[in-house]
VEXVEX-82591 format. One line per field, with one value per residue (C-alpha): residue in one letter; x, y, z; chain; residue number from 1. Coordinates in Angstrom, 1 decimal, always signed. Last residue first. Layout:
REM VEXVEX-82591
residu: c(A_...) .
x: c(X_...) .
y: c(Y_...) .
z: c(Z_...) .
chaine: c(A_...) .
num: c(NUM_...) .
END
This chain:
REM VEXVEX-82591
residu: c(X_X_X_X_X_X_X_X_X_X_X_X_X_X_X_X_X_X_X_X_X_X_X_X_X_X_X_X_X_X_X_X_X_X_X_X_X_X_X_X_X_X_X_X_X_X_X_X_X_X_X_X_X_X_X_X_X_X_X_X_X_X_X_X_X_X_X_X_X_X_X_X_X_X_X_X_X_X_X_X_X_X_X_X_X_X_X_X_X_X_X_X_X_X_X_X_X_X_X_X_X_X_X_X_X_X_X_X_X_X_X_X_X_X_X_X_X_X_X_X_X_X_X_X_X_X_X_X_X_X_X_X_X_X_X_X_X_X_X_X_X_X_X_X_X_X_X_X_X_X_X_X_X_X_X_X_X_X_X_X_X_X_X_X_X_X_X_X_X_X_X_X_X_X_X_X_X_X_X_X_X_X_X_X_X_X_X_X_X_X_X_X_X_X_X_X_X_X_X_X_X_X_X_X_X_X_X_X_X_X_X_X_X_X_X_X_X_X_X_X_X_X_X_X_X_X_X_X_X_X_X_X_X_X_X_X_X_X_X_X_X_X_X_X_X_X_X_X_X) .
x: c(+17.3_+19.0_+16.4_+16.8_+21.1_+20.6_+18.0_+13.9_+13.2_+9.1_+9.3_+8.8_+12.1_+13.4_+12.8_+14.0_+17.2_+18.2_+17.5_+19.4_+22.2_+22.3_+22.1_+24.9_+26.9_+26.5_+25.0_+27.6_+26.0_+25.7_+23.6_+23.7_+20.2_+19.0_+15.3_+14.6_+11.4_+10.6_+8.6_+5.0_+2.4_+5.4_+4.4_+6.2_+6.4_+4.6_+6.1_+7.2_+10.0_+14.0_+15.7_+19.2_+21.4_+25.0_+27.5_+28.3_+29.2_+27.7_+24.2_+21.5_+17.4_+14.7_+11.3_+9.8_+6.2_+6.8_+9.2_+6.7_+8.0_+7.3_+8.6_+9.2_+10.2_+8.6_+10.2_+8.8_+10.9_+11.9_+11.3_+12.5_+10.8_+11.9_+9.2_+8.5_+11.2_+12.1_+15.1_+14.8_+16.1_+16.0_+16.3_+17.9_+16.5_+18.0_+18.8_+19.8_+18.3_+16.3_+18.7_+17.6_+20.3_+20.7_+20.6_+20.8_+18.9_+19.0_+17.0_+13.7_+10.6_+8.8_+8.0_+5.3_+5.1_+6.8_+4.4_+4.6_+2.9_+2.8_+0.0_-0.3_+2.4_-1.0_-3.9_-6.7_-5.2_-2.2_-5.3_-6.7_-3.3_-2.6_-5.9_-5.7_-2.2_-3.1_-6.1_-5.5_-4.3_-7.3_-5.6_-5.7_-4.8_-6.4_-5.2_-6.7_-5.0_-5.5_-3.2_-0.7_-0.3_-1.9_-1.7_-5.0_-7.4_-5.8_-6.6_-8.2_-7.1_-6.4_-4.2_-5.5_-3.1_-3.9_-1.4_+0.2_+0.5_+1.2_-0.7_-0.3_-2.7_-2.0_-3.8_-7.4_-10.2_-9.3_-10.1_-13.8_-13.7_-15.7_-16.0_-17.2_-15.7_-18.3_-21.7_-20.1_-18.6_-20.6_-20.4_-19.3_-17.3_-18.5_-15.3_-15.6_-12.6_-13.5_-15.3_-13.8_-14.5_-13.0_-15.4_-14.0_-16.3_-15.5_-13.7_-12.7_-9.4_-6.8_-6.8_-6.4_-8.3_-6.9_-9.8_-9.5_-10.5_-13.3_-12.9_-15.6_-13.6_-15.7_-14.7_-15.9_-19.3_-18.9_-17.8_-20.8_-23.1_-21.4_-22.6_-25.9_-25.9_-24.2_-26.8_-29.7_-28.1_-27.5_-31.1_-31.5_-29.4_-30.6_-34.4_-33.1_-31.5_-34.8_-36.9_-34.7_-34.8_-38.9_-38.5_-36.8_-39.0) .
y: c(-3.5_+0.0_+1.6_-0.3_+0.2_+3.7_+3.5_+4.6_+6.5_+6.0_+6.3_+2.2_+2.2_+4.9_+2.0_-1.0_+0.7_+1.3_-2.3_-3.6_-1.3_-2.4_-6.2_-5.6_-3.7_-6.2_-5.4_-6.1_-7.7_-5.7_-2.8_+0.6_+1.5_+5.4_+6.4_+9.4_+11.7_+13.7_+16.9_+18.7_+19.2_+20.0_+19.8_+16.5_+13.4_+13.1_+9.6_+10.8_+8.4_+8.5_+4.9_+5.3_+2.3_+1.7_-1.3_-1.7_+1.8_+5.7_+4.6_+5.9_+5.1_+6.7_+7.9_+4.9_+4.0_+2.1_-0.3_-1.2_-0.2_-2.1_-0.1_-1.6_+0.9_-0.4_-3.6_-6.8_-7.6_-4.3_-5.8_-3.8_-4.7_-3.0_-4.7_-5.5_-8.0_-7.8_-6.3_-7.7_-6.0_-7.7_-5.8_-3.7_-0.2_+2.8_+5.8_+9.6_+9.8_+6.9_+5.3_+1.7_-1.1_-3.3_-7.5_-9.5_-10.1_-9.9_-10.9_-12.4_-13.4_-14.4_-11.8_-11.2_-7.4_-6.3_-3.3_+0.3_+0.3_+4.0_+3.9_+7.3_+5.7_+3.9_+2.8_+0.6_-2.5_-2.4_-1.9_-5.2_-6.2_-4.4_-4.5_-8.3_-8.4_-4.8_-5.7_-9.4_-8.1_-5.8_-1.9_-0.4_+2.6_+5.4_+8.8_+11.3_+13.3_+17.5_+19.0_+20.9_+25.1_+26.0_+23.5_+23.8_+24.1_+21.7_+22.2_+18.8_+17.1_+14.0_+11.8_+8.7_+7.3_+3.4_+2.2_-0.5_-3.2_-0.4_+1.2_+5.2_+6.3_+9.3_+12.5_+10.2_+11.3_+9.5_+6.8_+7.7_+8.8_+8.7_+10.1_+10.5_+12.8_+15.2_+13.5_+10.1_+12.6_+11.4_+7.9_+5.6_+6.7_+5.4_+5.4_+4.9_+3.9_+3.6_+2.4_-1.1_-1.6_-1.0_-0.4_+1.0_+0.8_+3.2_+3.6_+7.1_+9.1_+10.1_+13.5_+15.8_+12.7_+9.4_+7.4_+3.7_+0.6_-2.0_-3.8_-4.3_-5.6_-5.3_-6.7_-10.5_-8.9_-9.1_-13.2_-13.8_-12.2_-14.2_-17.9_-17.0_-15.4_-18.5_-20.6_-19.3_-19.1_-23.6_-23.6_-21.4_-23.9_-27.0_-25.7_-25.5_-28.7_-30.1_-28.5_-29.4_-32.8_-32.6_-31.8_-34.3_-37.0) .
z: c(-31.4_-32.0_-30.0_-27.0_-26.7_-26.8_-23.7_-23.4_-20.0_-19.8_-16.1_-16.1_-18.4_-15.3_-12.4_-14.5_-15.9_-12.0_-11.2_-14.2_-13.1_-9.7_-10.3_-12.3_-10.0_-7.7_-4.0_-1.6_+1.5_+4.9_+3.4_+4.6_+3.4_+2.5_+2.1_+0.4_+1.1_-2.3_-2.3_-2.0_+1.1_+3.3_+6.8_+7.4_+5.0_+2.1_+0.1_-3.1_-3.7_-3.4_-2.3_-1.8_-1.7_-0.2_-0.1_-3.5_-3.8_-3.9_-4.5_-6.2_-6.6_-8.2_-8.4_-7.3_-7.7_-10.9_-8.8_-6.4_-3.3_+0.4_+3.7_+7.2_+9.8_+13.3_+14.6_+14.7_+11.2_+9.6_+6.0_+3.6_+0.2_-3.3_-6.2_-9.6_-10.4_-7.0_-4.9_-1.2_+1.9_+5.0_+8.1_+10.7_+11.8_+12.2_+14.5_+15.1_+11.6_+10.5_+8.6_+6.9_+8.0_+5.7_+5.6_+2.1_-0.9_-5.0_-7.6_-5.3_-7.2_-4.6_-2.5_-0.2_+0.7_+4.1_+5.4_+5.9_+2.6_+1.5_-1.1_-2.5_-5.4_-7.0_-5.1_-6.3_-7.1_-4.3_-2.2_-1.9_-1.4_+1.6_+3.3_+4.2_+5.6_+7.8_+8.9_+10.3_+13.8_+14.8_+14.6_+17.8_+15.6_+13.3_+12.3_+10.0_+8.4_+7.0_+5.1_+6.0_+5.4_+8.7_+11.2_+13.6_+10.5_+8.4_+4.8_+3.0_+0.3_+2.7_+4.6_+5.3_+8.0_+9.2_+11.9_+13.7_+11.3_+9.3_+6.3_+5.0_+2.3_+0.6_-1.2_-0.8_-2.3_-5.6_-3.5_-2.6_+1.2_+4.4_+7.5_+11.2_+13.9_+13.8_+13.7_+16.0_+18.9_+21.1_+20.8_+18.4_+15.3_+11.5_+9.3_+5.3_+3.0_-1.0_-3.9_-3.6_-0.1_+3.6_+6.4_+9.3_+12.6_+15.4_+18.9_+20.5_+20.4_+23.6_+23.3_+20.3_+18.8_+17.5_+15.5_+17.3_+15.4_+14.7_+11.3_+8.5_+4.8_+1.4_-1.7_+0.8_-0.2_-4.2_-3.5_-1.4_-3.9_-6.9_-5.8_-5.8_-9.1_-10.2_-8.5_-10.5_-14.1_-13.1_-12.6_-15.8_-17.6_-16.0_-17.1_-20.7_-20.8_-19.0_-22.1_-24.6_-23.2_-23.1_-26.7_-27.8_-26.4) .
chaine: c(A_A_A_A_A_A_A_A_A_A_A_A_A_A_A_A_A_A_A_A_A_A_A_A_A_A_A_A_A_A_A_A_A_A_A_A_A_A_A_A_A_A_A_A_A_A_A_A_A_A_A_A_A_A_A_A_A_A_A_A_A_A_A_A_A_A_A_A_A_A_A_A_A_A_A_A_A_A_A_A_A_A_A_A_A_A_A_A_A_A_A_A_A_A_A_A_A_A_A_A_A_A_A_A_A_A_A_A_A_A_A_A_A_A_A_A_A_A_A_A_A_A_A_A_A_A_A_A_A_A_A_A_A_A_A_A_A_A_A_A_A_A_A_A_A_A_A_A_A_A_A_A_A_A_A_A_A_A_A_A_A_A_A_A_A_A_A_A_A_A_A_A_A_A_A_A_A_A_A_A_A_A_A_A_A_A_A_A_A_A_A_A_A_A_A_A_A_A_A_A_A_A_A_A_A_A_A_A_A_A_A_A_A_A_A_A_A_A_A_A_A_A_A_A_A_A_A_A_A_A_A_A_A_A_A_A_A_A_A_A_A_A_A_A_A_A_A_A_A) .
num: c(249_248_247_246_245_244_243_242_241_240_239_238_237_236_235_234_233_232_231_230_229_228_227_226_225_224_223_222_221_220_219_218_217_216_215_214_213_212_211_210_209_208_207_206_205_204_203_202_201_200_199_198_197_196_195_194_193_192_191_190_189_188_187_186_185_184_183_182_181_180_179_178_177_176_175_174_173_172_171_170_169_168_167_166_165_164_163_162_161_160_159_158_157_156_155_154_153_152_151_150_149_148_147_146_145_144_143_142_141_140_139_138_137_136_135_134_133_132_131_130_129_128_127_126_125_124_123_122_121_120_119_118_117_116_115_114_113_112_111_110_109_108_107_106_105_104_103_102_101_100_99_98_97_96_95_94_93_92_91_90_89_88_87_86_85_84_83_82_81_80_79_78_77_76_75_74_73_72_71_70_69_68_67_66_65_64_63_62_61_60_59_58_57_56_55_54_53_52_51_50_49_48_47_46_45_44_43_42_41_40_39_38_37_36_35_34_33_32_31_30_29_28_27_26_25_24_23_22_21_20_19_18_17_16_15_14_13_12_11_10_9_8_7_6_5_4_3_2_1) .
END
């Protein structure tokens, strides 16, 4: 008798092995997200499946221009990686052969409406500051917020601004404009009074391959000093700025 219940506690175990393995195929293919977009061309663009997975982004354009037009990259392939509800932007390592001294991107819209809130999180875990999240991230964890306006030069957009624990999230609301920072992505912020706040990353922007793009709020709300100052000692601790007052603890 006990071994025929070793043997069933054995058999339950490699029944139970079975299903596990089972079980774990569906959740390694939900890693990977299939979407049907628009490449843009010179003119007007032409449709194509993205796939989006752990290892990297891969486009497959339909018709005749499928050879030429089609791609795919690892992540470290990847100099930035814009998202928008709007928009996906990979901008590579490659030289631009129309637009010498840029490199290369490749632009993608008619984005379906669910891309954007899936692919955002999935890559906060593989992307560091080359993620440019043109998109409002969840927060939770909220020190400080009120309304700004972000400049955009001749114009602006109105928002909310929220200062995180581990995050800086303008959200633009339907408009175009919103932006989401974690902290250690920053390189630093500024102001010059309660009701001013410069965000400065390294965001590509332009024809420049190198530089710093900087992001300035009028905001509506006072921000304290105190909620300033722990923000700015956050951004440079994360920098690997250590403080007089920390090494005497």
């Amino acid at each position: 008798m006990a071994l025929r219940s070793k043997e069933k506690s054995i058999a339950g175990l490699a029944i139970a092995g079975l299903l596990l393995v089972g079980l774990s195929q569906p959740a390694a293919l939900a890693q990977s997200h299939t979407y049907e977009v628009r490449h843009q061309h010179w003119r007007k663009g032409a449709t194509g499946t993205l796939v989006i997975s752990v290892s990297g982004i891969s486009f497959d354009e339909h018709g005749k221009a499928k050879k030429t037009h089609s791609r795919s990259w690892r992540y470290d392939e990847i100099e930035q990686l814009t998202i928008s509800p709007t928009e996906l932007r990979v901008l590579t390592y490659e030289d631009s052969k129309w637009e010498p001294g840029r490199d290369r991107e490749y632009v993608f819209d008619h984005l379906p409406q669910g891309l954007a809130s899936d692919a955002f999180p999935f890559w906060t875990g593989k992307l560091d500051q080359r993620l440019i999240a043109a998109v409002p991230a969840p927060q939770s964890d909220a020190q400080w917020k009120g309304t700004a306006k972000l400049d955009h030069g001749l114009k602006g957009a109105v928002g909310s601004l929220t200062l995180g624990n581990d995050w800086i999230v303008f959200d633009a609301g339907k408009l175009d404009g919103s932006r989401s920072w974690r902290l250690t992505d920053i390189d630093n912020i500024s102001r010059t009074g309660p009701l001013d706040l410069t965000v400065t990353t390294a965001e590509k922007s332009g024809w420049l391959r190198g530089g710093m793009r900087q992001f300035h709020f009028q905001l509506q709300q006072s921000l304290p000093e105190e909620k300033y100052n722990t923000l700015w000692r956050e951004i440079n601790r994360s920098r690997g700025l250590t403080f007089l007052d920390e090494r005497q603890r």
